[in-house]
N, CA, C and O atoms as a MOPAC input file, in Angstrom:
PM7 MOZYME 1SCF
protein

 N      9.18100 1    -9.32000 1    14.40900 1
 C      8.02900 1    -9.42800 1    13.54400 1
 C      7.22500 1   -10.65900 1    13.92700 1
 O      7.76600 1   -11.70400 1    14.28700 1
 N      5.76600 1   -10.47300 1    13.82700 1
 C      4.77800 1   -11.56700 1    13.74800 1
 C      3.60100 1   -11.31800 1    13.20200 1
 O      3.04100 1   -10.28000 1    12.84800 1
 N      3.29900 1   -12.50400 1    13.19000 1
 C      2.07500 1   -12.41900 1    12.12800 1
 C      0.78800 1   -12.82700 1    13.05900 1
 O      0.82200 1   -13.83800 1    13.76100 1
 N     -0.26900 1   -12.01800 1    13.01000 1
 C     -1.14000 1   -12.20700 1    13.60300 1
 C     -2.88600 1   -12.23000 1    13.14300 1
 O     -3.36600 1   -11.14000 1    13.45600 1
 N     -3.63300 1   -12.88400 1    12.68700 1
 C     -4.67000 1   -12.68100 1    12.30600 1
 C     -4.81300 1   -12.20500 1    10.79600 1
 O     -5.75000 1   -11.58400 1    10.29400 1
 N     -3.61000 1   -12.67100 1    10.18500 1
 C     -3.12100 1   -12.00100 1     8.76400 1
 C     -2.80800 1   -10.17500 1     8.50300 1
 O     -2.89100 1    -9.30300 1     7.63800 1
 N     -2.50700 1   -10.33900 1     9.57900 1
 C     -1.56300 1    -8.39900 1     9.66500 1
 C     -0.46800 1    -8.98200 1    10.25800 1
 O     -0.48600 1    -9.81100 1    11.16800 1
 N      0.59900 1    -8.45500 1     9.63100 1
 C      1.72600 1    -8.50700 1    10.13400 1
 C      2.54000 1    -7.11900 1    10.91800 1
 O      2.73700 1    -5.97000 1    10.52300 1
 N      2.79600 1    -7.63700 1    11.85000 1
 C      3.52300 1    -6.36000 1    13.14400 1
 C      4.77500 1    -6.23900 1    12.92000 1
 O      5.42400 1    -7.28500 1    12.92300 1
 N      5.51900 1    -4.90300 1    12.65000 1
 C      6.77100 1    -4.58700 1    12.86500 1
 C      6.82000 1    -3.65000 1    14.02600 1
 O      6.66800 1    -2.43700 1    13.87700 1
 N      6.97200 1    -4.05200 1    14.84900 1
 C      7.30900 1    -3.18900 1    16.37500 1
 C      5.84900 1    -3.10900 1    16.56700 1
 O      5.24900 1    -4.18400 1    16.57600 1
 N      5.01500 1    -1.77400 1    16.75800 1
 C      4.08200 1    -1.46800 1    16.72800 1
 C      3.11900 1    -1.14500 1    15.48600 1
 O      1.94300 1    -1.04900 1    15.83800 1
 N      3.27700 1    -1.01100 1    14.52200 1
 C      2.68700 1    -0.49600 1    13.44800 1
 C      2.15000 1    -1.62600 1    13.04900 1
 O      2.75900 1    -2.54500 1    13.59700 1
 N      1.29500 1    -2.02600 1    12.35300 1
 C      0.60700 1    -2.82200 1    11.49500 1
 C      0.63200 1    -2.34200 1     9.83400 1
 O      0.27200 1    -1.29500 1     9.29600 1
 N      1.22600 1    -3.60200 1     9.29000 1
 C      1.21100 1    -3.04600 1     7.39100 1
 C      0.96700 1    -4.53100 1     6.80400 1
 O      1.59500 1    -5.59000 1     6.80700 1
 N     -0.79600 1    -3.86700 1     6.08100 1
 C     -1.52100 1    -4.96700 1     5.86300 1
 C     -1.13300 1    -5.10700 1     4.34100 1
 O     -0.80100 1    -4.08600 1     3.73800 1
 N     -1.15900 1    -6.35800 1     3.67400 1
 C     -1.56600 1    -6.32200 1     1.94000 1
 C      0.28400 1    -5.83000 1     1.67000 1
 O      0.52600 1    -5.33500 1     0.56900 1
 N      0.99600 1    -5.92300 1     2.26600 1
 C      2.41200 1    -5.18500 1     1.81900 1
 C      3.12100 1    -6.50900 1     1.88200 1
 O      3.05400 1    -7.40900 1     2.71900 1
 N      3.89700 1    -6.37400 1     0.65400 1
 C      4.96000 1    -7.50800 1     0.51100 1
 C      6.46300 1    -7.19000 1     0.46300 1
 O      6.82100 1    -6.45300 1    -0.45600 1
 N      7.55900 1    -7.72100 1     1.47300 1
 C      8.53900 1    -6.99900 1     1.84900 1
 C      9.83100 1    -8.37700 1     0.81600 1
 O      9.82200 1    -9.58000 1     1.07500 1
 N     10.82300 1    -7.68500 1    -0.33900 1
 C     11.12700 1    -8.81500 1    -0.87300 1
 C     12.84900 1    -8.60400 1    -0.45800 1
 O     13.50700 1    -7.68600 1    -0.94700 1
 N     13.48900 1    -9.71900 1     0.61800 1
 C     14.99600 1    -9.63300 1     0.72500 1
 C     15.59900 1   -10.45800 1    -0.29200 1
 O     14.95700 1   -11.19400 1    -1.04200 1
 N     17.15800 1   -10.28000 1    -0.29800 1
 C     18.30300 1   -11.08500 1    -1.21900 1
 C     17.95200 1   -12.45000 1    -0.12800 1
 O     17.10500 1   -12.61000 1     0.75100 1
 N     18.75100 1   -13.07200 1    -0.52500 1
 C     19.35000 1   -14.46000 1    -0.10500 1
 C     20.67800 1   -13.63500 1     1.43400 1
 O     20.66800 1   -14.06400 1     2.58800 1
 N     21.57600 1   -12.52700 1     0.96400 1
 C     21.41300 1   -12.11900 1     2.41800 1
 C     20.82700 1   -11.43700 1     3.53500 1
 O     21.26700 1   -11.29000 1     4.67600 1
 N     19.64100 1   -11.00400 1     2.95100 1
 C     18.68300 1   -10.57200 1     4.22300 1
 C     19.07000 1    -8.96600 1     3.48300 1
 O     18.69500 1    -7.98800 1     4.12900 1
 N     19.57100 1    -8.79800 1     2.57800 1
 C     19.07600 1    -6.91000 1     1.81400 1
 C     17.94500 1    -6.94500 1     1.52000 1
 O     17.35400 1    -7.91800 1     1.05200 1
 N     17.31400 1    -5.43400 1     1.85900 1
 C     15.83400 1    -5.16000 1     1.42900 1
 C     16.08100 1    -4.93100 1    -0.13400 1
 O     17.00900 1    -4.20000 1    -0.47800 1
 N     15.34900 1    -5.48200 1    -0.98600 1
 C     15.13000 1    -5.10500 1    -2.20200 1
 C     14.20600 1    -3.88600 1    -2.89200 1
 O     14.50500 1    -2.79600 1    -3.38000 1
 N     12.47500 1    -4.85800 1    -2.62500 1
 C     11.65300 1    -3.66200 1    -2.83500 1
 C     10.55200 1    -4.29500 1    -1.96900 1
 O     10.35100 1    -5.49100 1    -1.75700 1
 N      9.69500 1    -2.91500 1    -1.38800 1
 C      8.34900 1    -3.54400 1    -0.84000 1
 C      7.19400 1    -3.06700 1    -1.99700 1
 O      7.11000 1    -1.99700 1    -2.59900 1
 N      6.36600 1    -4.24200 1    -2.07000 1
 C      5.07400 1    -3.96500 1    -2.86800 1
 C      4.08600 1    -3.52300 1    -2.09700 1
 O      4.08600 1    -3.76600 1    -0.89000 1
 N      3.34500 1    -2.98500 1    -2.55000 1
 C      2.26600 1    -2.48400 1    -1.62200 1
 C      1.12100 1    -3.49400 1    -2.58700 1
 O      1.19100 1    -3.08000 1    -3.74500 1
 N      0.47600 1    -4.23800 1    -2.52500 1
 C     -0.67700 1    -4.42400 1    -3.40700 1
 C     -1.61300 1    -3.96900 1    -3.48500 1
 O     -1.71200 1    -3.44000 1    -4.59200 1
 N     -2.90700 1    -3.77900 1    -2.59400 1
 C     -3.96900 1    -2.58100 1    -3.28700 1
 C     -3.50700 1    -1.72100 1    -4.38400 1
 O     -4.08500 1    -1.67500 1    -5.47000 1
 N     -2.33500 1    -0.95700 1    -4.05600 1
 C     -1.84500 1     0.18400 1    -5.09300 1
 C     -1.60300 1    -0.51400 1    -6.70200 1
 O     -2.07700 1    -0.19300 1    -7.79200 1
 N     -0.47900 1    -1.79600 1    -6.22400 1
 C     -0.33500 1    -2.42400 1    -7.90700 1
 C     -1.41600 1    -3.33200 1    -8.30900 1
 O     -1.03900 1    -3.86700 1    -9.35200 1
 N     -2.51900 1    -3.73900 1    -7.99800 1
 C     -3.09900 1    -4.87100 1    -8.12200 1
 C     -4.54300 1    -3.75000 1    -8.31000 1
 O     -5.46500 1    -4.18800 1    -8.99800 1
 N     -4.69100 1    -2.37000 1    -7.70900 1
 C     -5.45100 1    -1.72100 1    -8.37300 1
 C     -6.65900 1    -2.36100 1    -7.91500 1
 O     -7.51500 1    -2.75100 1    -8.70900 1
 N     -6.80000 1    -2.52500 1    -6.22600 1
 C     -7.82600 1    -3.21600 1    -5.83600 1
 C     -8.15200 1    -2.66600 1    -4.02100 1
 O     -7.36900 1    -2.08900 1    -3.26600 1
 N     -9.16200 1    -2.98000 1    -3.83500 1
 C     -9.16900 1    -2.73300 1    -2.38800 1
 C     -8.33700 1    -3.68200 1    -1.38100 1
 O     -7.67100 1    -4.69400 1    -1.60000 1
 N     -8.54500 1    -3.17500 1    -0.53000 1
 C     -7.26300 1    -4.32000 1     0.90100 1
 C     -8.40300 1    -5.38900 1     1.06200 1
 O     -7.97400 1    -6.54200 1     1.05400 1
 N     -9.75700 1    -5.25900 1     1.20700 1
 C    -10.73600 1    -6.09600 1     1.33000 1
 C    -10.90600 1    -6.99300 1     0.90500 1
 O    -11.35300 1    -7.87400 1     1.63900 1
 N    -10.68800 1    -7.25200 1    -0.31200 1
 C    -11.00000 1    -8.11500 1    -1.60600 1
 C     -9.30100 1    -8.87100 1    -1.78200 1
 O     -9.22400 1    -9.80000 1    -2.58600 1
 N     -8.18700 1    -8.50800 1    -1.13200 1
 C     -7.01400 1    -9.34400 1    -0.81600 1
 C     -6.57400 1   -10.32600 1    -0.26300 1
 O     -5.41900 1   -10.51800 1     0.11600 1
 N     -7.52500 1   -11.04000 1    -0.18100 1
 C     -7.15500 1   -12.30100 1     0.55100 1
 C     -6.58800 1   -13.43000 1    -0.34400 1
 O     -6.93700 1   -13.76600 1    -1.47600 1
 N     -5.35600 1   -14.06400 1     0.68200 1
 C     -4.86900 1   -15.10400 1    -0.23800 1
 C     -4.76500 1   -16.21000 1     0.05100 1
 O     -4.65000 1   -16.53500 1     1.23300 1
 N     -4.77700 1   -17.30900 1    -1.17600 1
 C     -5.29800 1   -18.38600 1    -1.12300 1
 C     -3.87800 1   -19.56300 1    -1.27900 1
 O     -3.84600 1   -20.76800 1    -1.02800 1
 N     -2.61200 1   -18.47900 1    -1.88000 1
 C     -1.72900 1   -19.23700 1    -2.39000 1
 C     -0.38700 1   -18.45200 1    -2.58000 1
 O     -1.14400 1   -17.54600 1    -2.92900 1
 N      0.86400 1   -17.91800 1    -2.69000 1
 C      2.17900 1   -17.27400 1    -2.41700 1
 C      3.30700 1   -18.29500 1    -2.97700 1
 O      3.58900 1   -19.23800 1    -2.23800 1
 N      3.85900 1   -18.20700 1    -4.00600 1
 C      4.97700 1   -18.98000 1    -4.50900 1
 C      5.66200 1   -17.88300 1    -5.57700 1
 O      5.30900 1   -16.84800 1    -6.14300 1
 N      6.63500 1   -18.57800 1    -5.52300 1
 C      7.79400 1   -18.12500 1    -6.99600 1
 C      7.76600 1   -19.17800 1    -8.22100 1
 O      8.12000 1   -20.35700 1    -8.23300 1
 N      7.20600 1   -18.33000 1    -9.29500 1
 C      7.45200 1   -19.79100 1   -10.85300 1
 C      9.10200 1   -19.70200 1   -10.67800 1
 O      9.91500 1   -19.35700 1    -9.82000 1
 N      9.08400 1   -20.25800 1   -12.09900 1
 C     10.89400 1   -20.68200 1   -12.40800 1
 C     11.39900 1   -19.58200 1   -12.87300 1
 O     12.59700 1   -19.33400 1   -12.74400 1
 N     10.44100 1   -18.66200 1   -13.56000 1
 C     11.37100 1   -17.38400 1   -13.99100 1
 C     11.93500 1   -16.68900 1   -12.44000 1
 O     12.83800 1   -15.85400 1   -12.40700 1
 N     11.28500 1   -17.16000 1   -11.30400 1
 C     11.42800 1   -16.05600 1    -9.62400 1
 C     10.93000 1   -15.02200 1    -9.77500 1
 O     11.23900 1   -14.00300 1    -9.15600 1
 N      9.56000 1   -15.17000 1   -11.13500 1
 C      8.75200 1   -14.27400 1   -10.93400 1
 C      7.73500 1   -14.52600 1    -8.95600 1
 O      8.09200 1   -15.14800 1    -7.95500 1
 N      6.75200 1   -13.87200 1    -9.18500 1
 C      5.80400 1   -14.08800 1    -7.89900 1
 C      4.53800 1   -13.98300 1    -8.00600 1
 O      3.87200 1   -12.98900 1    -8.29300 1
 N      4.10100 1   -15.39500 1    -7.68700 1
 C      2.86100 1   -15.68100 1    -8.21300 1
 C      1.68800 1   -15.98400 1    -6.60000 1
 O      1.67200 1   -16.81100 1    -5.68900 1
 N      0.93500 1   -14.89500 1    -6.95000 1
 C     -0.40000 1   -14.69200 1    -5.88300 1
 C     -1.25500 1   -15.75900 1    -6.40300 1
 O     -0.99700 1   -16.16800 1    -7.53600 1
 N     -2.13900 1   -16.22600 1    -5.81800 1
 C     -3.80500 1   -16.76300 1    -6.00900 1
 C     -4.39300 1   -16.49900 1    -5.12300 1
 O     -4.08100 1   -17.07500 1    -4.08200 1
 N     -5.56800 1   -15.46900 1    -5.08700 1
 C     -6.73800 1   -15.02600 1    -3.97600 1
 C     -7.70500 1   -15.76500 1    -3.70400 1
 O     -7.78900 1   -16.88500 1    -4.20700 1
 N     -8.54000 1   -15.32900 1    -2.93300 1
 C     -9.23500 1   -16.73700 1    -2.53000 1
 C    -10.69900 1   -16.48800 1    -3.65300 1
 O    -11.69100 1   -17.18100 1    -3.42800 1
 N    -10.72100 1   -15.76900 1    -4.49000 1
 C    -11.43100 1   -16.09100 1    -5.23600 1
 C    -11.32400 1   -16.26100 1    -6.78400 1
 O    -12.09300 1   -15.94500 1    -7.69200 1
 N    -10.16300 1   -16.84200 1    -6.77000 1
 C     -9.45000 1   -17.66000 1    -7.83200 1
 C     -8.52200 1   -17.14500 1    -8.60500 1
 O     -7.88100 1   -17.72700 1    -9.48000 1
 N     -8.44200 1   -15.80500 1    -8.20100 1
 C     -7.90200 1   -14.42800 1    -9.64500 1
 C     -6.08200 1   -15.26300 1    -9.00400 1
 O     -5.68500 1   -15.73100 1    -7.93700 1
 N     -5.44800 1   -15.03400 1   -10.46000 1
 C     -4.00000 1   -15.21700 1   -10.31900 1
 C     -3.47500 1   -14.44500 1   -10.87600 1
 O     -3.87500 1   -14.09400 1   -11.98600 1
 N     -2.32300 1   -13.87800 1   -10.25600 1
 C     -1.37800 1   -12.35900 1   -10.39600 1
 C     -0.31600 1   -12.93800 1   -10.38200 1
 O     -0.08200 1   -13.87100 1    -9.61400 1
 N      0.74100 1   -12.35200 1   -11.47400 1
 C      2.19300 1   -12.46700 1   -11.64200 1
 C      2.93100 1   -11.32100 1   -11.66300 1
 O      2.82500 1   -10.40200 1   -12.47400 1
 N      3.60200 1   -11.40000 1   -10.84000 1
 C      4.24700 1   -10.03400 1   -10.35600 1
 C      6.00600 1   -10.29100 1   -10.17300 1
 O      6.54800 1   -11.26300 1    -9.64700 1
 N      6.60800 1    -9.17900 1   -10.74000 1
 C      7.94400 1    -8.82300 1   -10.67800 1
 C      8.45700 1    -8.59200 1    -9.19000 1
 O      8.12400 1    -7.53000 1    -8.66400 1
 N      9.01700 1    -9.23500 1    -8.66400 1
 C      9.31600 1    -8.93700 1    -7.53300 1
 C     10.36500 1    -8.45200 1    -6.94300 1
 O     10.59600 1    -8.67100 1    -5.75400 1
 N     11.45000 1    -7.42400 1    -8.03200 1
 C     12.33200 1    -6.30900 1    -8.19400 1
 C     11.37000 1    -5.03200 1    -8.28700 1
 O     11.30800 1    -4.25200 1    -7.33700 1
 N     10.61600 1    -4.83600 1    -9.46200 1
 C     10.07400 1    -3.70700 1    -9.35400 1
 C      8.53800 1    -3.50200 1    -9.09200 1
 O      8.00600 1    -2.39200 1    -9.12200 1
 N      7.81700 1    -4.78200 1    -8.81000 1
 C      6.90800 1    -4.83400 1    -8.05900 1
 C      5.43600 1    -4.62700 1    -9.07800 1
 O      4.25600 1    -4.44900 1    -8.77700 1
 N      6.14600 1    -4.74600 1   -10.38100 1
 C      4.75400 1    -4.22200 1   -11.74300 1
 C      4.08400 1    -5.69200 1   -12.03300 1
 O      4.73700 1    -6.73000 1   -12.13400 1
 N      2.87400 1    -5.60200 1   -12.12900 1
 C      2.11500 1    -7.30500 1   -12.73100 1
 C      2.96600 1    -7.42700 1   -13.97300 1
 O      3.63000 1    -6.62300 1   -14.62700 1
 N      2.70500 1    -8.74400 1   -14.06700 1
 C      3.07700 1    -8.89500 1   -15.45400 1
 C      1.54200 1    -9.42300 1   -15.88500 1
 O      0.82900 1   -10.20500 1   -15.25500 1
 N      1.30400 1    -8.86000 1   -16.94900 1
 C     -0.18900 1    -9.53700 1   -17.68900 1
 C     -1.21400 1    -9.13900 1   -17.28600 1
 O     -1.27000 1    -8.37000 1   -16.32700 1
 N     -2.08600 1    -9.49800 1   -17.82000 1
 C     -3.46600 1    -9.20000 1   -17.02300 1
 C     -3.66600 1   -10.60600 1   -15.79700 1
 O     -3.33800 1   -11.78900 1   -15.88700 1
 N     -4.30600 1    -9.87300 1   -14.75300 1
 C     -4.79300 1   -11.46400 1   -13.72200 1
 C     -5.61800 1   -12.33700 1   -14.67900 1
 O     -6.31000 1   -12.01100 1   -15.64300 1
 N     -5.31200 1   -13.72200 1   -14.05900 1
 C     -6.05100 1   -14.86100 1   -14.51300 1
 C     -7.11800 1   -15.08200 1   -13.91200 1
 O     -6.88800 1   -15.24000 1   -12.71300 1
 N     -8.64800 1   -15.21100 1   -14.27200 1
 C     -9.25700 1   -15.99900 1   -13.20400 1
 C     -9.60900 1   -17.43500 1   -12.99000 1
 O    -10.81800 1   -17.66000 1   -13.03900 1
 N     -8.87500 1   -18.39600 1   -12.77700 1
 C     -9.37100 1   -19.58500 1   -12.31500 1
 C     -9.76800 1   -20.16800 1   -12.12700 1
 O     -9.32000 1   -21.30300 1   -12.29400 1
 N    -11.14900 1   -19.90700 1   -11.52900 1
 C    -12.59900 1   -20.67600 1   -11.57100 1
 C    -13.49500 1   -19.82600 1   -10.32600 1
 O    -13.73900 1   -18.64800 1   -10.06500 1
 N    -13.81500 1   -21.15400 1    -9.74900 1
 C    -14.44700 1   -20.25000 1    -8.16500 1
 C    -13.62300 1   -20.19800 1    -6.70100 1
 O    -12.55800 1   -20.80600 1    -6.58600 1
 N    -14.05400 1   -19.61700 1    -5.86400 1
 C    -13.44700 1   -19.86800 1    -5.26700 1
 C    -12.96300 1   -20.39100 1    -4.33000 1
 O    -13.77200 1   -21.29800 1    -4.13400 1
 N    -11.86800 1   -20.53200 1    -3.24100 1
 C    -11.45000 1   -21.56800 1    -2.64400 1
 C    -11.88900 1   -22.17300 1    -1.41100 1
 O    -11.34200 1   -23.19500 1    -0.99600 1

């Protein structure tokens, strides 16, 4: 795997906007697709920011300020997005 130009390559294929979540030993858990949960185009996905709060929920910030909290077992938002201000 590498990351290139913000697409990431597995062998040959390209899978954009997809978030792939392992254990602590390298088991696949779940992949998110975001356009689909975030209910948005791939266009408008750009990110500004990628962390875990303390619950190990998973917390996005796009580059135009919106903040998403997302389950990162079953891959559902939690809440409505925040928006933040402007953007980055």
């Amino acid at each position: 795997m590498m990351i290139r130009d913000k697409v990431l390559l597995v062998g040959q294929k390209e899978i954009k906007s997809m978030i792939f979540v392992f254990s602590g030993f390298g088991k696949h858990i779940s992949t998110i697709n975001l356009p689909e949960k975030l209910e948005t185009t791939r266009d408008k996905l750009q990110w500004a920011f990628l962390s875990f709060t303390q619950d190990e929920d998973l917390c996005l910030i796009s580059a135009d300020g919106t903040m998403y909290i997302i389950d990162p077992l079953t891959g559902e938002v939690k809440g409505r997005p925040v928006n933040l201000g402007s953007e980055f």
